[in-house]
N, C-alpha and C positions, 0 to 999 in steps of 0.2 A: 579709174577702175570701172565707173557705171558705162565710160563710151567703151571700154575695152570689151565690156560684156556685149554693148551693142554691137560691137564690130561682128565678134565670132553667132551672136545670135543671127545675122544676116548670112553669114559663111559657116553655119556649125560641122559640114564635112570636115574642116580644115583640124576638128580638131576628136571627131567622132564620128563613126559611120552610122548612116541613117538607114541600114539593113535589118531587119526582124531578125531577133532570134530564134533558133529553131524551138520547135515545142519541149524538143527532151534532149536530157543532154547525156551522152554518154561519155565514159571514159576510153581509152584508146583496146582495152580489152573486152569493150562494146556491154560492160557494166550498167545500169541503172545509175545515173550520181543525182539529178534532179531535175523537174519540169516548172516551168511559166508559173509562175512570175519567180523569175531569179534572186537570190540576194545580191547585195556586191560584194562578197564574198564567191559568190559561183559566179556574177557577172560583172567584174569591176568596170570603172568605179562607181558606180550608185545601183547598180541592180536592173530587173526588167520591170513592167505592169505585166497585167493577166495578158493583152495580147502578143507579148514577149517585146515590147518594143524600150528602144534605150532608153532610161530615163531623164542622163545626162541629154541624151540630144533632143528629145520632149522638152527638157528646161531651156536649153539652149535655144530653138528655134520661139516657145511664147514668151521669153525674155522681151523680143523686141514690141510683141501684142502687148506685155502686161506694161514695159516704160512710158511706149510709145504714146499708148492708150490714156495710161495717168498724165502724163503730161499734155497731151492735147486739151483733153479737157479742165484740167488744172487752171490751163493756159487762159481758154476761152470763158471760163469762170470769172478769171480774171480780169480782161473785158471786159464781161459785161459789170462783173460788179462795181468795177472803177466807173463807169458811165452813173451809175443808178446812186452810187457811194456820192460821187460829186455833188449832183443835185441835193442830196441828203444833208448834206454839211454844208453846203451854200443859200440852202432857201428853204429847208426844212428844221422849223422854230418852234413853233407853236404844238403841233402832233409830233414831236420826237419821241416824247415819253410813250406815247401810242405806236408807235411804228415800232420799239423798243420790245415792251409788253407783247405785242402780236406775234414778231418774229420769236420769241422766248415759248410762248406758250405754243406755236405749232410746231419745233423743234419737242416737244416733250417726247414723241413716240420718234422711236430710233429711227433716221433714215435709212435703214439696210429692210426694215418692213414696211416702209413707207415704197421703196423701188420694186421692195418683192409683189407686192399685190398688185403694186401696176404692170407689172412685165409679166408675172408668173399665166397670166392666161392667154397669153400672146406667144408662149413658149411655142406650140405645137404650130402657127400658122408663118412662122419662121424655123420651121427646122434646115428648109434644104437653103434658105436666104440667109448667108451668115452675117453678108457687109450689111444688109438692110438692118437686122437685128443688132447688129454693131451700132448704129447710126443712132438708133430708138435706143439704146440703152445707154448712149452717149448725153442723147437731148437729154433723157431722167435725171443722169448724174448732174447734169451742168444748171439744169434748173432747181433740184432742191440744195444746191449747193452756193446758188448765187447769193439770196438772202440774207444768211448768216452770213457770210463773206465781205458783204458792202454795206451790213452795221461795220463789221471791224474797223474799213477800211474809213466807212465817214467816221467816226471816230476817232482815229488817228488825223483825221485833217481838221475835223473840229477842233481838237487839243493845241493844232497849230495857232489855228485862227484866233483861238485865246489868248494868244502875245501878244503882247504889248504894242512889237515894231509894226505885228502886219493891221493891227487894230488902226494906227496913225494911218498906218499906208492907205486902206480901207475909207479913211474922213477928206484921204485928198482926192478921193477920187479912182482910182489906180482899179481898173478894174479885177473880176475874179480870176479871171485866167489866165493876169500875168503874175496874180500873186502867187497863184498854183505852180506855177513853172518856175518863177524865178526865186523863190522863195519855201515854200512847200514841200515840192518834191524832193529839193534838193536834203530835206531835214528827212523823209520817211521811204524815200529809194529804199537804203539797206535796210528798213523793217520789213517792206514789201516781198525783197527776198528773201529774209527767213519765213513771213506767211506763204509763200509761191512753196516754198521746201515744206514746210510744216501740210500742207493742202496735200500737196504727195503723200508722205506719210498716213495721213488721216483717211486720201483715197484707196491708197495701196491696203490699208486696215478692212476698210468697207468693202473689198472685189474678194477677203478671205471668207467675208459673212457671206454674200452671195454666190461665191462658190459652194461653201456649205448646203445654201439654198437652192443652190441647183440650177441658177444663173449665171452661165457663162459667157466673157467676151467671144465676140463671133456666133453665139449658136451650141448647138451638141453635135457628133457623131456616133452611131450607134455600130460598135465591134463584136462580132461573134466570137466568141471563146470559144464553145462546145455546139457539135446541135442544137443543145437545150440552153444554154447558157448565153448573155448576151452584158456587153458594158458601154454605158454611154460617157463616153469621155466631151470635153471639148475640141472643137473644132481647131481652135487658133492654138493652143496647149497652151495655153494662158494660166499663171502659176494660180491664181484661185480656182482656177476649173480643176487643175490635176489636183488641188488638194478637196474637193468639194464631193469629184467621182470615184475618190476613194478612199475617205474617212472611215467608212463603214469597215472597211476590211484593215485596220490599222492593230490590232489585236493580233493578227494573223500573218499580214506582211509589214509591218510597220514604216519601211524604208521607203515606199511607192508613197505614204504621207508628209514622211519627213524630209525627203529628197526637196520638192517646192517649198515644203515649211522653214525648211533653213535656206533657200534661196530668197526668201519673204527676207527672214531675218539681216541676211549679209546686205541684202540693196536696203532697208532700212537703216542700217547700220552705217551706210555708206551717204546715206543722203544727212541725219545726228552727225556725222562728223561734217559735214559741209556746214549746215546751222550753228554749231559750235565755235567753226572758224569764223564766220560771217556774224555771229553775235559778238567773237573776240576783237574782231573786226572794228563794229558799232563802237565798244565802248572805248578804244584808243584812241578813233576821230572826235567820239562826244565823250570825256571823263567825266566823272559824276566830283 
């Protein structure tokens, strides 16, 4: 289902048109029925925003920003924390308790204000630079996210290293890195990917905070409604952007919030049933 979504997000013509709708709609007796932002009820099926445009094909087109995006970085998190993780659980003894304590106590302030204050003043010198701003908001996520990541991970390889078999293995000699390969991995592989899914999930969470915030993937673009009237959407329509640019008016149009919000929920939901499998998975190869 998530590559299905990826498919039509790269083709969304194929399954809705990417034409504005008109500001006002009439009916065929050239009546008054309603103006911008539509429901999906007057504009099936999800409705318009203030600049009349589809919301279906808004979701559809930052579906592939918003996967693409969590997974790259998820990905490369992953990396590096597996590098730093290793070291951690192969030579790091004596300071564990310390590296432990440190990473606990600078995680105390949430990292979705920890990324807001380093990007939020940066906003206005990337407005027209969306890929650059892409990149920098990339590097924030993947660095306050390595840390925590590669305690986990040493962790899980320390718990190995505490058997028994690979302790002997370790006195004859048998270096760390074939112990890692041929022994090792083969035990915390299927952990890795429920943490690689879990890491999604947790990032998909943190792009709803900074939408709120008013940091979006890609940048903003700024649409004129009225003369006097103006909205700053995102550029890429990356699902925490459309729900970020327009939370405020949810009272009023509700649908232009909920449309992404329950697209949040369905790829959520779809990533929980992959973990699930892959936990049901773990425990028929290892019974307890």
């Amino acid at each position: 289902m998530i590559l299905l979504l990826l498919f039509f997000s790269f083709f969304p013509d194929l399954i809705v048109s990417r034409e504005t709708a008109p500001p006002i709609l009439f009916d065929e007796e050239g009546e008054f029925i309603a103006r911008t932002p539509y429901s999906p009820a007057e504009y099936p099926p999800m409705g318009t925003n203030e600049a009349g445009e589809s919301l279906l094909f808004n979701i559809l087109v930052g579906a592939k920003y918003t996967i693409v995006f969590v997974s790259v970085v998820c990905l490369l998190r992953f990396v590096m924390a597996f590098a730093v993780a290793m070291y951690y659980a192969f030579h790091v003894h004596k300071l564990k308790d310390l590296w432990k304590r440190t990473i606990e106590i600078a995680y105390i302030i949430p990292p979705v204000i920890v990324v807001f204050f380093m990007l939020a003043p940066m906003l206005g010198l990337f407005q027209e630079e969306s890929f650059h701003f892409m990149i920098l908001l990339m590097a924030v996520l993947i660095v306050i996210g390595v840390p925590p990541l590669a305690l986990l991970i040493g962790d899980e390889i320390k718990s190995e290293l505490n058997k028994d078999f690979i302790k002997i293995a370790k006195l004859q000699g048998v270096n760390n890195w074939y112990i890692f390969k041929k022994h090792i991995w083969r035990n915390i592989k299927a952990r890795m990917g429920i943490f690689f899914i879990q890491n999604n999930i947790q990032l998909l969470s943190l792009l709803i905070h900074l939408g709120i915030l008013g940091i979006f993937i890609g940048g903003s673009r700024i649409i004129n409604i009225t003369e006097e009237d103006s909205k700053v959407l995102p550029i890429s329509n990356e699902w925490g952007g459309l729900i970020g640019s327009s939370y405020q008016d949810f009272l009023h149009h509700p649908w232009i919030v909920l449309a992404p919000l329950f697209s949040f929920m369905v790829l959520i939901f779809f990533l929980k049933v992959i973990v699930a499998g892959m936990e049901d998975l773990t425990k028929i190869k290892h019974p307890k």
